[in-house]
Residue frames as qw, qx, qy, qz and C-alpha x, y, z in Angstrom:
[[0.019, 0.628, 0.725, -0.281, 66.19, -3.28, 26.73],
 [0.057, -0.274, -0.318, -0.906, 64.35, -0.35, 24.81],
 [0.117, -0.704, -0.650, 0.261, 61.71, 1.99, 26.56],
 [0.012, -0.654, -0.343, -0.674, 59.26, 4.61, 25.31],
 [0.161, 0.437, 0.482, -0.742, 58.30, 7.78, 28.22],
 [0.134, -0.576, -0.734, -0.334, 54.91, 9.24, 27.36],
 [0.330, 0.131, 0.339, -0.871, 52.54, 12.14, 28.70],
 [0.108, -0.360, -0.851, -0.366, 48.84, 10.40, 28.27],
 [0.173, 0.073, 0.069, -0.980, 45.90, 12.58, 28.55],
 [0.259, 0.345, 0.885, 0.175, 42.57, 11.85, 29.04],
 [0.013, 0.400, 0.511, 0.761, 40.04, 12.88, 26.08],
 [0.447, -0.596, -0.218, -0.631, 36.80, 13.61, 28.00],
 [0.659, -0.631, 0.194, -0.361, 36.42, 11.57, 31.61],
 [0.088, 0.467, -0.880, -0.012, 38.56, 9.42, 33.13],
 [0.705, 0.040, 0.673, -0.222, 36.06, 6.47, 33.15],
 [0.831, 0.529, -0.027, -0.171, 36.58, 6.33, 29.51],
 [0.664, -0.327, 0.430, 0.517, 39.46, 4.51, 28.14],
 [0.524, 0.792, 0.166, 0.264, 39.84, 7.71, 25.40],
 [0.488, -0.660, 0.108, 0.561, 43.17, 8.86, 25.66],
 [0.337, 0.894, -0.202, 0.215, 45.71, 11.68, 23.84],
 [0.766, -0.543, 0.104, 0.329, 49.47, 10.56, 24.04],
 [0.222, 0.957, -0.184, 0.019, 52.35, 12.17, 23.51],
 [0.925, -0.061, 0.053, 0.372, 55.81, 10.43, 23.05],
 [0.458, 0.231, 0.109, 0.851, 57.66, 13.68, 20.95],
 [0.091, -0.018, 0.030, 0.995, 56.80, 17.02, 22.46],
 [0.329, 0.280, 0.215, -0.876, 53.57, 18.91, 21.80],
 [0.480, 0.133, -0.672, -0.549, 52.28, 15.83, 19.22],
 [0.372, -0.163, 0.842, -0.356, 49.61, 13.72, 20.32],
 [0.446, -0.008, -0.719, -0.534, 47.83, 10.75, 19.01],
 [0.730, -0.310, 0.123, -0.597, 44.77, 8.98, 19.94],
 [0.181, 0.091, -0.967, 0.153, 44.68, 5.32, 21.89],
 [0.606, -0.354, -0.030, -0.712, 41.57, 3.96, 23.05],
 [0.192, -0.234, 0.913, -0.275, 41.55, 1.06, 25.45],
 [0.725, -0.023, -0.386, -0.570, 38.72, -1.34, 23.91],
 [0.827, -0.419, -0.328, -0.184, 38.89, -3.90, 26.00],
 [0.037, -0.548, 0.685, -0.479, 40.40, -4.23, 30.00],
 [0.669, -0.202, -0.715, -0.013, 40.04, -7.50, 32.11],
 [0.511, -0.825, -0.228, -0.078, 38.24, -6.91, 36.02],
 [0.784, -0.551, -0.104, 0.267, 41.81, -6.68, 37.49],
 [0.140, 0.941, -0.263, -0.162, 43.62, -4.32, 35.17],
 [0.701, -0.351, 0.521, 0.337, 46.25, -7.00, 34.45],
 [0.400, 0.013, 0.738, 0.543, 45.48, -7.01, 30.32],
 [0.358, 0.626, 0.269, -0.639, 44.53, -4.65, 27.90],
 [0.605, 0.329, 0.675, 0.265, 43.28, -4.11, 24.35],
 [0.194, -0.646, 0.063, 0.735, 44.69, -0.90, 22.82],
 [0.545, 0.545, 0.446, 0.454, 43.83, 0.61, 19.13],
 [0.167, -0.396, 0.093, 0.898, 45.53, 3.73, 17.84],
 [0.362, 0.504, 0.147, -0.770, 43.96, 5.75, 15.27],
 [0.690, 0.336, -0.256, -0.588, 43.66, 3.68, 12.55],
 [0.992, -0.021, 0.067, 0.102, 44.32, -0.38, 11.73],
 [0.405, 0.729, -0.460, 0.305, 47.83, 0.44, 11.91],
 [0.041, -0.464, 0.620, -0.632, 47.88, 0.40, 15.52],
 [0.833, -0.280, -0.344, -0.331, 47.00, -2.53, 18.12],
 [0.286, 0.406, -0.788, 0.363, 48.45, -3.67, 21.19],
 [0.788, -0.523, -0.287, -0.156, 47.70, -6.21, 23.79],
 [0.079, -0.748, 0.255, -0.608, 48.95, -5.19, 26.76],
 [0.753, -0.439, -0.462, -0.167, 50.10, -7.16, 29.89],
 [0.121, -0.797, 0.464, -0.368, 51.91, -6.45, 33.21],
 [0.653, -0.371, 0.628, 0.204, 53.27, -10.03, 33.40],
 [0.286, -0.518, 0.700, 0.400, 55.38, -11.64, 31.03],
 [0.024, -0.057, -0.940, -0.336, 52.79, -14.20, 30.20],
 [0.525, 0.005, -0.111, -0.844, 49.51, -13.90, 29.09],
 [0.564, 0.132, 0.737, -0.347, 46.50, -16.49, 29.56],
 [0.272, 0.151, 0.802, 0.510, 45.91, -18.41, 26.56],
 [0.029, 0.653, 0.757, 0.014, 41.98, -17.80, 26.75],
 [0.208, -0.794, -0.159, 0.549, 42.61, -14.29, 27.38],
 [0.066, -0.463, 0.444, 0.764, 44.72, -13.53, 24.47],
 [0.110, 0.182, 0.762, 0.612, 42.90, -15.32, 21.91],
 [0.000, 0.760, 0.568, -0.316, 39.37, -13.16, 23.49],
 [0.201, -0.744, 0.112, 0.627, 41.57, -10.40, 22.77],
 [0.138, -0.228, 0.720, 0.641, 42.60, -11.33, 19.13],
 [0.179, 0.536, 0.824, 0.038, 38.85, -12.11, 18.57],
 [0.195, 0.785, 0.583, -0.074, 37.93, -9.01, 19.06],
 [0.283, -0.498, 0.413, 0.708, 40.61, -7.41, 17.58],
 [0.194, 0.372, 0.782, 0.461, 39.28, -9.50, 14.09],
 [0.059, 0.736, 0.672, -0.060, 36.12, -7.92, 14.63],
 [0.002, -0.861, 0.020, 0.508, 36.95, -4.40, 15.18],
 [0.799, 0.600, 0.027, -0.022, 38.68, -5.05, 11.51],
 [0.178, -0.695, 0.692, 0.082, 42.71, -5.55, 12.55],
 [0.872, 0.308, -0.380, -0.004, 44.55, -8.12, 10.70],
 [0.680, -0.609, 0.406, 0.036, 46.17, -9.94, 13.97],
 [0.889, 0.117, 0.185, 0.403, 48.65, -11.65, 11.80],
 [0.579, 0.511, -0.293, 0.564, 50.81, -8.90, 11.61],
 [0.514, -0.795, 0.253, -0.199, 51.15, -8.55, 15.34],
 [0.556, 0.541, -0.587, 0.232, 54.19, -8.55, 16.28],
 [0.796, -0.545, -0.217, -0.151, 55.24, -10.65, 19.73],
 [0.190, -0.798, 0.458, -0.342, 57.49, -9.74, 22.40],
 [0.824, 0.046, -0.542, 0.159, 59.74, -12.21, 23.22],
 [0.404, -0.780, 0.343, -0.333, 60.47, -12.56, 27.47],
 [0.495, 0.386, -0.715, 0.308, 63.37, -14.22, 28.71]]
């Protein structure tokens, strides 16, 4: 099992999902949260450029309908979902 700590910071208010994180020390990078579902269960995360993308969940398994909403508007926002990579849970 492999796990990242963090310090996450928010940019202006916390009602925005604009954040400043920090994995190494005194370096931080942006993350915005583009898209969150009513119950906080699954998010849609972009780092500072199309480099960075994660969908985010706090079970194992994701709703079908939910991820492909999420990959939709991933497309849009210009992110080539085919190179997402997918956690495999045992």
């Amino acid at each position: 099992m492999k796990e990242s700590v963090g310090k996450a910071k928010f940019v202006d208010s916390p009602e925005e999902g604009k954040l400043k994180v920090s994995f190494f020390g005194p370096f931080y990078a942006g993350y915005n949260v583009v898209a969150i579902d009513p119950d906080y269960q699954y998010a849609l995360v972009i780092g500072k450029n199309h480099n960075y993308l994660w969908i985010l969940s706090r079970e194992t398994t994701m709703l079908e309908n939910i991820k492909q909403d999420y990959l939709q508007k991933a497309r849009e926002l210009g992110y080539d979902t085919s190179k997402l990579l997918w956690t495999q849970h045992d």
